[in-house]
DSSP file (Angstrom, degrees, kcal/mol; ACC not computed):
  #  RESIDUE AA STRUCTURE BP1 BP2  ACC     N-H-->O    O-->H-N    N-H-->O    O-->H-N    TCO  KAPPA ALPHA  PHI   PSI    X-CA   Y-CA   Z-CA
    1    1 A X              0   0    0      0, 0.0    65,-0.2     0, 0.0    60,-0.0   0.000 360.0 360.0 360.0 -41.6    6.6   -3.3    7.0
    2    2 A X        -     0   0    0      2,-0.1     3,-0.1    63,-0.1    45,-0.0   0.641 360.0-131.0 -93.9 -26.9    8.3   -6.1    8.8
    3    3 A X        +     0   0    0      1,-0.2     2,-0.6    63,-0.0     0, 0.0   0.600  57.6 137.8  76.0  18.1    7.9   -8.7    6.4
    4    4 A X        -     0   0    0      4,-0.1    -1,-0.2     2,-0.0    -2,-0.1  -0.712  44.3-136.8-102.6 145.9    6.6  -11.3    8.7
    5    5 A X    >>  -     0   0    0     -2,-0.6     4,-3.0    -3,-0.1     3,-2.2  -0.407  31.9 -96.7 -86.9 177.7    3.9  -13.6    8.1
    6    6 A X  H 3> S+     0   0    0      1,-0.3     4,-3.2     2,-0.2     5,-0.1   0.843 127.4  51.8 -45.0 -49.0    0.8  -14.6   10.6
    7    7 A X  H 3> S+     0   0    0      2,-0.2     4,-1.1     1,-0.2    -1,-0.3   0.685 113.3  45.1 -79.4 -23.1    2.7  -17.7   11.7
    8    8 A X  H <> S+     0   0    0     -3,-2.2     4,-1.7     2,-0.2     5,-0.4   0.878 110.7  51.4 -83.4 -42.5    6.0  -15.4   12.6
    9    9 A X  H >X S+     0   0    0     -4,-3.0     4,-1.7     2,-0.2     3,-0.6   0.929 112.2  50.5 -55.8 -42.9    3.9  -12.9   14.3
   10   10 A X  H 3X S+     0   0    0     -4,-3.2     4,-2.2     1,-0.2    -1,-0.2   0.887 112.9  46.8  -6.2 -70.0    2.4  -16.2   16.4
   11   11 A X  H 3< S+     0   0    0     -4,-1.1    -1,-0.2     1,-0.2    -2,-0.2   0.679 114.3  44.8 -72.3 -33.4    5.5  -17.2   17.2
   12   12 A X  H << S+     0   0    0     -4,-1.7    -1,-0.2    -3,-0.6    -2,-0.2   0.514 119.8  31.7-116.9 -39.2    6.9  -14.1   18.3
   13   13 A X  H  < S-     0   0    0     -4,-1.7    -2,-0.2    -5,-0.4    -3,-0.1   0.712 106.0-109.8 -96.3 -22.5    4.5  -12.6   20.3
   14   14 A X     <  +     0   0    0     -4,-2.2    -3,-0.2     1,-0.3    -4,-0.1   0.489  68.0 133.9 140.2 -27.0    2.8  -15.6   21.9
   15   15 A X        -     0   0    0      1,-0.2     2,-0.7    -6,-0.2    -1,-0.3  -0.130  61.8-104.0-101.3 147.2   -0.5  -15.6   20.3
   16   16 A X    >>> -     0   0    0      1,-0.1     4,-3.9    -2,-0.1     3,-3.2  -0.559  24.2-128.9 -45.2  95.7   -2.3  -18.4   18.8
   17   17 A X  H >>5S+     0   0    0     -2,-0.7     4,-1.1     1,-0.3     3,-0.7   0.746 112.1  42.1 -19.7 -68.1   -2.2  -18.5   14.9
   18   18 A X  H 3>5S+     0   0    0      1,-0.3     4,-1.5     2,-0.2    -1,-0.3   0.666 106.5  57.2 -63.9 -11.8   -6.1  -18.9   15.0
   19   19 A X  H <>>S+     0   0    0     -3,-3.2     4,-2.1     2,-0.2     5,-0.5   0.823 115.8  39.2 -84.3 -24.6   -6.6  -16.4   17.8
   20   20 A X  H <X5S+     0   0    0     -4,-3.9     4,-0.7    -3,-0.7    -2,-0.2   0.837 117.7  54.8 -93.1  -3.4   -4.6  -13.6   15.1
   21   21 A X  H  X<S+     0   0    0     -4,-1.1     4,-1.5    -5,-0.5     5,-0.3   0.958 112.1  35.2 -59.2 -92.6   -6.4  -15.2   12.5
   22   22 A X  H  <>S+     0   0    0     -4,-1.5     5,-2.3     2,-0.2     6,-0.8   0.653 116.0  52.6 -24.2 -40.2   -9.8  -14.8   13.8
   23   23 A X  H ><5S+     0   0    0     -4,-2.1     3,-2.5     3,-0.2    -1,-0.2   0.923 114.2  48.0 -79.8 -45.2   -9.2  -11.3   15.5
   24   24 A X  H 3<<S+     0   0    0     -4,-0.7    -2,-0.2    -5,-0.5    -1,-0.2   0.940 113.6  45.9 -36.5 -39.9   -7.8  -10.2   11.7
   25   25 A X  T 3<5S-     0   0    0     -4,-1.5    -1,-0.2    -5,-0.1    -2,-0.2   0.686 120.3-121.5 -85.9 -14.9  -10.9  -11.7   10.2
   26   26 A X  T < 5S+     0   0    0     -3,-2.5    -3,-0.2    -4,-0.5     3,-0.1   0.952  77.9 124.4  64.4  68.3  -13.2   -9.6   13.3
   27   27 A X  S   <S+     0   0    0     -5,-2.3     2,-0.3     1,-0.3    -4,-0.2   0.449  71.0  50.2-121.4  -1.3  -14.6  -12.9   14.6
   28   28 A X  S    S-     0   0    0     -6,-0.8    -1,-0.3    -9,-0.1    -2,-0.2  -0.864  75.8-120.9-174.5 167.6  -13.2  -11.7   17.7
   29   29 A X        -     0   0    0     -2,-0.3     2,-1.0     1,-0.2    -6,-0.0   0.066  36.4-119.3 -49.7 136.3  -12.6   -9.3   20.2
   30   30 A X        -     0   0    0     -7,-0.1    -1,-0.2     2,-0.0     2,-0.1  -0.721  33.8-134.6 -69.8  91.7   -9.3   -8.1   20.9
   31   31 A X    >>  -     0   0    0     -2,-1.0     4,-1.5     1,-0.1     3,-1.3  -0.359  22.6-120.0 -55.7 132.6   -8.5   -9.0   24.8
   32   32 A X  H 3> S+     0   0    0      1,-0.2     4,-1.2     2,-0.2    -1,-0.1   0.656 110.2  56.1 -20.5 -34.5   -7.0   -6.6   26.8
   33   33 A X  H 3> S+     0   0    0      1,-0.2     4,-2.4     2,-0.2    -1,-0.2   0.746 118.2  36.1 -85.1 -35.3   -3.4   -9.6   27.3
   34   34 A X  H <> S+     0   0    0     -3,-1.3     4,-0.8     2,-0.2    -1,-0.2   0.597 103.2  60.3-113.7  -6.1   -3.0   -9.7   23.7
   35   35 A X  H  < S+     0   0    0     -4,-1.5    -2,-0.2     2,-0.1    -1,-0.2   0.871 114.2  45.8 -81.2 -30.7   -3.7   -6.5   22.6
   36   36 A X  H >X S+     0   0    0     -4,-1.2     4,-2.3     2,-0.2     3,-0.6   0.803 110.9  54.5 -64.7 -40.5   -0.4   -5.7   25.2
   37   37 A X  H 3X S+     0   0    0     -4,-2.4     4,-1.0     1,-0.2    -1,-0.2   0.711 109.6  44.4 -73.9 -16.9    1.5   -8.7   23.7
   38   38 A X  H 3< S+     0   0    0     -4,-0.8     4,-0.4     2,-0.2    -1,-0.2   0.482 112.0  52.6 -96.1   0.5    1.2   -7.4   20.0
   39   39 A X  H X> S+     0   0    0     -3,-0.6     4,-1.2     2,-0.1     3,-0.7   0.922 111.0  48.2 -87.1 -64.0    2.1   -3.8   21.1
   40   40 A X  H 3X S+     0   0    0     -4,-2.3     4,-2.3     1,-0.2     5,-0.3   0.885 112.1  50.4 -15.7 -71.1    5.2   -5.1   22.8
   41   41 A X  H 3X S+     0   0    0     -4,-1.0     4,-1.4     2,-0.2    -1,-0.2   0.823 109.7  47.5 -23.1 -58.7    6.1   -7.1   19.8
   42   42 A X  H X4>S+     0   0    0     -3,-0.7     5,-1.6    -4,-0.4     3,-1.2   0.999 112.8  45.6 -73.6 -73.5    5.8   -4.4   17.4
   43   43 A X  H 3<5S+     0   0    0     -4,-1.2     3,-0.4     3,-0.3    -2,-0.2   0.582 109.4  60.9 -69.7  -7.7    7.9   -1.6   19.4
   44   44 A X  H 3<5S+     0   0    0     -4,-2.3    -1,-0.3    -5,-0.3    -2,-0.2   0.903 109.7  43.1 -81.5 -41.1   10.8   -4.6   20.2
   45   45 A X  T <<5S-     0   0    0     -4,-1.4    -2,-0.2    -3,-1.2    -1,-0.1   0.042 136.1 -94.9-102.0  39.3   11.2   -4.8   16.6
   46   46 A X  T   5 +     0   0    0     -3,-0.4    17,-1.8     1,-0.3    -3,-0.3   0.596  65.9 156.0 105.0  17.1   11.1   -1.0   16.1
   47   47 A X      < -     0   0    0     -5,-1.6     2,-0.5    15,-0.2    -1,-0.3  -0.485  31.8-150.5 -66.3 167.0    7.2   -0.2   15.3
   48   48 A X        -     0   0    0     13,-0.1     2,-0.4    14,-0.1    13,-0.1  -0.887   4.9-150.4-125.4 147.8    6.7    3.1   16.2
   49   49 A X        -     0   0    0     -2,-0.5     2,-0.3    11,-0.2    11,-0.2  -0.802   5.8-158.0-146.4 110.6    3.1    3.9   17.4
   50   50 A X        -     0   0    0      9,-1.9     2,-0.5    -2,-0.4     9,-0.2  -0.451   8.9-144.0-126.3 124.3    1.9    7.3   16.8
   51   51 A X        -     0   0    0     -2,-0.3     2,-0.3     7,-0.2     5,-0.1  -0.807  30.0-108.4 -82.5 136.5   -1.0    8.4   19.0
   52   52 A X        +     0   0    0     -2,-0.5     2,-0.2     3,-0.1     5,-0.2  -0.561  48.8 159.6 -63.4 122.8   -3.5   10.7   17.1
   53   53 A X  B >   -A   56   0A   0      3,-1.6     3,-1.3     4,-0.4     0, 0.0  -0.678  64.3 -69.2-137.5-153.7   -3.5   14.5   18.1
   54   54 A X  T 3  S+     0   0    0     -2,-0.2     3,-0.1     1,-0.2    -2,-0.1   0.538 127.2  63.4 -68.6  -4.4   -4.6   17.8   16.4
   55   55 A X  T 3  S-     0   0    0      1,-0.5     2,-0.2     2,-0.0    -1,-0.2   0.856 123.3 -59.3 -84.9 -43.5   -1.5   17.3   13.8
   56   56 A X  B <   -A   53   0A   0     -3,-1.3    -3,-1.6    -5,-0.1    -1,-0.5  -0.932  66.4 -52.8 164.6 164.8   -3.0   14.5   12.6
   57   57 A X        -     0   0    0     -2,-0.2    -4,-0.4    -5,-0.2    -6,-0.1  -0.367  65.7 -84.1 -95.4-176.2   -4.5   10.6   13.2
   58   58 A X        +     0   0    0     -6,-0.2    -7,-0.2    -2,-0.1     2,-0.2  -0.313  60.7 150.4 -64.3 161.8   -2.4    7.5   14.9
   59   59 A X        -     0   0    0     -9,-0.2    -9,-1.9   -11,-0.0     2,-0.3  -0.929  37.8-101.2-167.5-174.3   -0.3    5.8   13.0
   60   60 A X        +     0   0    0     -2,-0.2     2,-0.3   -11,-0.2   -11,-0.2  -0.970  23.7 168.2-151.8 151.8    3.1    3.6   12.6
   61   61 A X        -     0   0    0     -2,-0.3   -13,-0.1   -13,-0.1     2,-0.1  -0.928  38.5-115.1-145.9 123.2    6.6    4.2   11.3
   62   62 A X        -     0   0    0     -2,-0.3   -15,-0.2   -15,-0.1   -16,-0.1  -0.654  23.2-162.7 -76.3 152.7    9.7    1.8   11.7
   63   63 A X  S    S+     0   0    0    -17,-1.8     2,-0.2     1,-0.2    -1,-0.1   0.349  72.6  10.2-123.5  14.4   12.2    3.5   13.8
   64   64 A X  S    S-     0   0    0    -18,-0.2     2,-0.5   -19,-0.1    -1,-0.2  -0.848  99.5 -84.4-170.3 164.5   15.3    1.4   13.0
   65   65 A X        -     0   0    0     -2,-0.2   -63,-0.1    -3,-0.1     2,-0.0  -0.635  59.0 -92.4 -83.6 154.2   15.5   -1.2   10.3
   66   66 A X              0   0    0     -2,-0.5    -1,-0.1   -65,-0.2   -21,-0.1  -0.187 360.0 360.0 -59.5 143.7   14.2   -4.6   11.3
   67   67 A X              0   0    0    -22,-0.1    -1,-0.1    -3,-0.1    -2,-0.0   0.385 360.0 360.0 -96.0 360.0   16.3   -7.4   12.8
């Protein structure tokens, strides 16, 4: 959607390559600090993040083209 790879997403939110490696892979848990820093991330370059309600499940949409 964004066109970024692991190492941009890193770089961009904060995160430790291996830490998004590993949580991608499930070798671990998603902390509360970084589950906020990749939600941030996403909606500064225009994720949209669609709560599930009776319409329909969550999901995500770009809401502007990417920068």
């Amino acid at each position: 959607m964004l066109g970024w790879s692991r190492e941009e997403l890193a770089e961009r939110c904060g995160i430790h390559y291996i830490t998004l490696c590993n949580f991608e892979l499930c070798h671990c848990a998603v902390k509360p600090v970084m589950a906020r820093l990749l939600r941030l991330t996403f909606i500064s370059a225009g994720v949209l993040l669609i709560d599930g309600d009776s319409s329909g499940g969550p999901g995500v949409c770009l809401a502007m083209p990417p920068r």
